[in-house]
C-alpha positions in Angstrom: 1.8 10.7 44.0 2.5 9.1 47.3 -1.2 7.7 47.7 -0.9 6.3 44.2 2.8 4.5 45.2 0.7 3.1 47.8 -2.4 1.9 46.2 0.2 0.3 44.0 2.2 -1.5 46.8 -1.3 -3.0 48.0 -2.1 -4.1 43.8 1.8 -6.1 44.3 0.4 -7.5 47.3 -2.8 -8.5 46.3 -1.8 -9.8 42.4 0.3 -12.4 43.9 -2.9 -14.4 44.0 -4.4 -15.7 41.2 -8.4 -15.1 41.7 -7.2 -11.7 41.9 -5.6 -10.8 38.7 -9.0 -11.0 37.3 -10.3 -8.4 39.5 -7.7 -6.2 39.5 -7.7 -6.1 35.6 -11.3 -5.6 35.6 -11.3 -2.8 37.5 -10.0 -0.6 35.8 -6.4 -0.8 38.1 -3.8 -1.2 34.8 -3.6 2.0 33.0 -2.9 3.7 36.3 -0.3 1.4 37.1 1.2 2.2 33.7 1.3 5.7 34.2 3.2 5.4 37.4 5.7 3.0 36.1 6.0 6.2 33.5 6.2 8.9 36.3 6.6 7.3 39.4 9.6 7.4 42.0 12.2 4.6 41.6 10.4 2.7 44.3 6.7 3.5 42.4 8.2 2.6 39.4 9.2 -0.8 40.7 5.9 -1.2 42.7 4.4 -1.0 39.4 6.6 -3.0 37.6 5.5 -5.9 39.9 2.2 -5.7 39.8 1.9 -5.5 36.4 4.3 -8.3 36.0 1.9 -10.7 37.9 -1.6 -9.3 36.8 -0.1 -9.8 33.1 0.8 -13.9 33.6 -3.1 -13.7 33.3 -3.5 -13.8 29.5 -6.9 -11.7 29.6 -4.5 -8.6 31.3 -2.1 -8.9 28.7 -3.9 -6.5 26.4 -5.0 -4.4 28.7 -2.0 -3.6 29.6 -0.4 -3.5 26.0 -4.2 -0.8 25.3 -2.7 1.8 28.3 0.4 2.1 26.7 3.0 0.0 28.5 5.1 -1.3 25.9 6.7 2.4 25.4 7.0 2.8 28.9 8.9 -0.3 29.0 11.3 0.2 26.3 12.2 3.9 28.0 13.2 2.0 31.3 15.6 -0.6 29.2 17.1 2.2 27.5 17.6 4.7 30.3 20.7 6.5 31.5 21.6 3.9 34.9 19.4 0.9 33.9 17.9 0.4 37.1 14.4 -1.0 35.7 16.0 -3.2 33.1 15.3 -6.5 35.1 11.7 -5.7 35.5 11.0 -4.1 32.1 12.4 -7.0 30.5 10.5 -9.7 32.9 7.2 -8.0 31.7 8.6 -7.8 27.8 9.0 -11.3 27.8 5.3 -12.2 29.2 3.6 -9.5 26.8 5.6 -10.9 23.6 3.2 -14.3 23.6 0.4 -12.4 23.2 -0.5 -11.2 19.2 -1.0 -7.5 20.4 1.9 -7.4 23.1 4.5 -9.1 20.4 2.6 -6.4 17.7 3.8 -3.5 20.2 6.9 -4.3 20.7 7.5 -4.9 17.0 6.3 -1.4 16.0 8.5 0.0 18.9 11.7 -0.9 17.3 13.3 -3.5 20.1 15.2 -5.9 18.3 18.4 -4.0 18.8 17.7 -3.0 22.2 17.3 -6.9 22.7 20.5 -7.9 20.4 22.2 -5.7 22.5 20.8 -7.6 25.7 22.0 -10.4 24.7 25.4 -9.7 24.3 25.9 -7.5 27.1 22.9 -8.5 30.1 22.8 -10.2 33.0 22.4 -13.7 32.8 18.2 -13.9 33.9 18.2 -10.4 31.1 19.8 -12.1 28.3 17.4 -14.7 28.9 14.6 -12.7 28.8 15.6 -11.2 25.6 15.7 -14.2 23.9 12.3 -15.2 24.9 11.1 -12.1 23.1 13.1 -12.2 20.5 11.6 -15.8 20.0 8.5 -14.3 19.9 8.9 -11.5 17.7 11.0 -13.6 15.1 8.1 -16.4 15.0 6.8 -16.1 11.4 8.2 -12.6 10.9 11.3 -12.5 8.5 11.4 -8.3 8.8 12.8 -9.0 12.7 14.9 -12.3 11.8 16.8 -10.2 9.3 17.4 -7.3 11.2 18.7 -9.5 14.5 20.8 -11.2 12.0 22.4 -7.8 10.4 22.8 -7.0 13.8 25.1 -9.8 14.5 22.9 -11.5 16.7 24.6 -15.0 15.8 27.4 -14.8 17.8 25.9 -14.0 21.1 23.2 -16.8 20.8 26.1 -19.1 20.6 27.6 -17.8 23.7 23.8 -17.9 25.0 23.3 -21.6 23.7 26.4 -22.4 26.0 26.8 -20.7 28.8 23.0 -19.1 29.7 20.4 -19.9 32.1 18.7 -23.5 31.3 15.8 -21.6 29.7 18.2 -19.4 27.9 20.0 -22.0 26.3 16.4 -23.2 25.4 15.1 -20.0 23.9 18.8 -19.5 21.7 18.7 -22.8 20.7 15.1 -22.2 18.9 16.4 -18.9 17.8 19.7 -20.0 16.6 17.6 -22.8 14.7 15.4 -20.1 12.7 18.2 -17.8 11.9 20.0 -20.9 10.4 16.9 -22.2 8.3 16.3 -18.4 7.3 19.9 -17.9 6.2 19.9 -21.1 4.3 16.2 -20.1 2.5 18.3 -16.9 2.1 20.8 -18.4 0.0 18.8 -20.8 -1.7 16.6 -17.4 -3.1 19.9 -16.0 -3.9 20.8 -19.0 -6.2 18.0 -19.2 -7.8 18.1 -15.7 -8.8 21.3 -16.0 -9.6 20.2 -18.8 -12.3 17.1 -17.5 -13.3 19.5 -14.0 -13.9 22.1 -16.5 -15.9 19.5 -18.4 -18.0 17.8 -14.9 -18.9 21.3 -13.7 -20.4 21.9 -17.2 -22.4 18.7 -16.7 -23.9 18.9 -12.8 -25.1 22.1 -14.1 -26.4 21.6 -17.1 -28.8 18.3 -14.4 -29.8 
């Protein structure tokens, strides 16, 4: 275990540069670091966490990474007794949720009330980061928008829109702006349901 916390310390070192991330990814280097972010000490774990976090701003690693199984991994650290990988699982959440299979992932891993829950309750750079995903996730997909918005989502993205980070004002702003066009398709469908439901009695009456 110890040789593997170190080969990951060097993979934080060395995917700080750009050329490298390419590299690293092709070699093989990701499902490894995975595992350890899984099983490793807290300081193996966060070794990981790093390095993945900066071979994924490459957009070719992103699957990878999302193909060795991280997105699990990920979602056990933000809900684990003490929270003390929350920051980083978070950081690499919101990086992974751009990408079709990384925002796939985390969809079909149940998140949106882990991230809900973020927001109401993180750290100002965590709620932030929840947001971004949850921008992600809700993009085109009504099944997540719903659920966030039975969750009672709407109240801390106000709270976000005013008192967050300048990017998390951003990302509540764009969230708070679909949840209110999705409420409002919501009760338009609901009205004309309601009037197709009213006509349909009117006419089996005057039958």
């Amino acid at each position: 275990m110890e040789a593997r916390e170190n080969a990951a310390a060097a993979l934080f070192s060395l995917s700080v540069v750009d050329e490298n991330k390419v590299t690293i990814g092709a070699s093989g280097a990701i499902p490894p670091l995975v595992t350890l972010l899984s099983e490793g000490t807290q300081r193996g774990k966060k070794d990981a966490a790093t390095a993945l976090f900066n071979l994924c701003i490459y957009q070719g690693n992103k699957g990878k990474a999302v193909r060795a199984g991280v997105v699990p991994t990920l979602m056990r650290l933000l809900t684990e007794p003490g929270g003390g990988m929350v920051d980083e699982a978070l950081a690499i959440l919101a990086i992974l949720s751009s990408h079709p299979e990384g925002k796939s992932a985390i969809g079909a891993a149940e998140a949106v009330p882990v991230l809900v829950d973020v927001i109401g309750n993180g750290s100002p750079r965590n709620r932030e980061n929840a947001a971004a995903v949850l921008v992600h996730l809700c993009a085109g997909d009504q099944q997540h928008l719903a659920e966030a918005q039975e969750l009672g989502v709407m109240g801390p993205l106000m709270d976000l829109a005013q008192n967050g980070t300048d990017r998390g004002k951003r990302k509540a702003a764009q969230l708070l702006e679909r949840m209110s066009r999705f409420v409002e398709q919501q009760k338009l469908a609901q009205a004309q349901a309601g009037a197709q439901a009213q006509q349909s009695q009117s006419q089996s009456q005057s039958e």
